[in-house]
N, C-alpha and C positions, 0 to 999 in steps of 0.2 A: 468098393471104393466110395461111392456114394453114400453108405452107410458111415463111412467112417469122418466122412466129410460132416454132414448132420451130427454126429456124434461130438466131433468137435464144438463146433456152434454153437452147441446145448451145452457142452460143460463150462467154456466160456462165455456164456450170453451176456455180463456186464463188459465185456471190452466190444460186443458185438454192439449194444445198442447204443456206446459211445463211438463206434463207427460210423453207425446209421447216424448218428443227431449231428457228427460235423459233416458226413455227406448233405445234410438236408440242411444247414446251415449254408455252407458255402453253395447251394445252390438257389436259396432265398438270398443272399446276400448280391450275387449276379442278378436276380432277376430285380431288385431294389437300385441297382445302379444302372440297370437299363431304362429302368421307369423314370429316374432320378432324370436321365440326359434326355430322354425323350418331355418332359415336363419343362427342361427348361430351352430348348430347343424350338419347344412351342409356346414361350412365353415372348420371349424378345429372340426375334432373329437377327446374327452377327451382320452387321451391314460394314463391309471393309473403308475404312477410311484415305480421304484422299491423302498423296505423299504430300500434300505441303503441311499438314494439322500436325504430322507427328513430329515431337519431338525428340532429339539426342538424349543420353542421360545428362552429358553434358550441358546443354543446354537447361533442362529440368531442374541438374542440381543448383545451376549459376539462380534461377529462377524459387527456387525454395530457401538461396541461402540471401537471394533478396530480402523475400516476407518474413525471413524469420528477424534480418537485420532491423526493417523498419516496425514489427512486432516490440523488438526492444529498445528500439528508439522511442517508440508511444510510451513503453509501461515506464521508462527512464523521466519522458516529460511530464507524464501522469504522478509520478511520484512526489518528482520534483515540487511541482502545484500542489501537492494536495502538504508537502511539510511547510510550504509556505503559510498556508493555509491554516492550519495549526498552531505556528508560531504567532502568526497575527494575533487566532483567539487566547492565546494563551498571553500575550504582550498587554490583550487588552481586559482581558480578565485582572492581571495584575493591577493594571493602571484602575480599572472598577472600585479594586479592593482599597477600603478606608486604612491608611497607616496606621498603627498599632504604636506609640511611643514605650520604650522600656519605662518600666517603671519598676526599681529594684524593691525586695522584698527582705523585711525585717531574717535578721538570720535566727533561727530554728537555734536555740539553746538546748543543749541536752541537758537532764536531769541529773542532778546530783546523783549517782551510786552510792546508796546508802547498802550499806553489809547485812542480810539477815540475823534477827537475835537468833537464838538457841529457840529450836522446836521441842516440844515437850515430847515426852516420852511416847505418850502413847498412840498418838497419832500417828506413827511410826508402825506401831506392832498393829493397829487396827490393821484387817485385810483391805487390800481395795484392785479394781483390776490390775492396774500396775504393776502392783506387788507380789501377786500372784503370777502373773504373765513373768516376771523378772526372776522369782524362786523356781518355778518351770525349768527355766534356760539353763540356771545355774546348777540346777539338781541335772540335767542332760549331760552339763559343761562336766564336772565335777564327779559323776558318779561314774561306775567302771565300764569298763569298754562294753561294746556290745559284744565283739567276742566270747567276752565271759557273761553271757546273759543266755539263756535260753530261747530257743527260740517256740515259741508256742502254736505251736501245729498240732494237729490233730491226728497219733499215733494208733495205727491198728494195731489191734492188740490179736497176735495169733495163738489159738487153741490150740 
């Protein structure tokens, strides 16, 4: 019987020493929350307070919904002052600023469109980026589908 118990053990010993590691886990984990309360037990000890200090939540919340009221009463006055404030320098920055009188400005005549004469021949047929770049496109545009082109890979040739 005991043989067969050993036996077992050893053929599963990964689910054995993941046994072993959360037994030893959850018994450092108690002995860390023991330490914990003993640590803070002896830091500051609970002195029970008298019944007139506590308060209701009732009371509490009428009490937070005070502070928070006059919180936004400040940032509302604070605001208030401070666009005041800004408008002034801005009123007075204006009034600083020297007036500027219009003073209208001759109108802009366009150029006569004169029509190009006739370019000569051959400045035409010379190459130039342009023209090249342009017979490219139209040689793509123009010439037969891809389709009907080959396509050029590199075919093993079998013996």
């Amino acid at each position: 019987m005991l043989e067969a118990i050993i036996e077992l053990l050893m053929s599963n010993l990964f689910f054995v020493i993941l046994v072993i590691g959360g037994i030893y886990s959850f018994f450092k984990r108690q002995i860390d929350k023991q330490n914990e309360q003993q640590q803070r037990s002896g830091r500051r000890p609970q002195q029970p307070r008298p019944a007139e200090t506590r308060t209701t939540p009732s009371e509490e919340r009428t009490r937070t919904e005070r502070q928070w009221k006059e919180r936004r009463e400040k940032l509302t006055t604070d605001l208030q002052e401070m666009y005041k404030k800004k408008r002034e320098d801005l009123e007075n920055t204006i009034q600083e600023q020297p007036s500027r009188e219009y003073v209208p400005r001759e109108p802009i005549m366009p150029r006569p469109k004169t029509k190009p004469g006739p370019r000569p021949a051959q400045s035409e047929l010379l190459p130039n980026p342009d023209n090249v770049a342009q017979g490219v496109i139209w040689a793509e545009i123009l010439g037969p589908p891809r389709s009907r082109k080959p396509h050029s890979t590199a075919r093993l040739k079998r013996r």
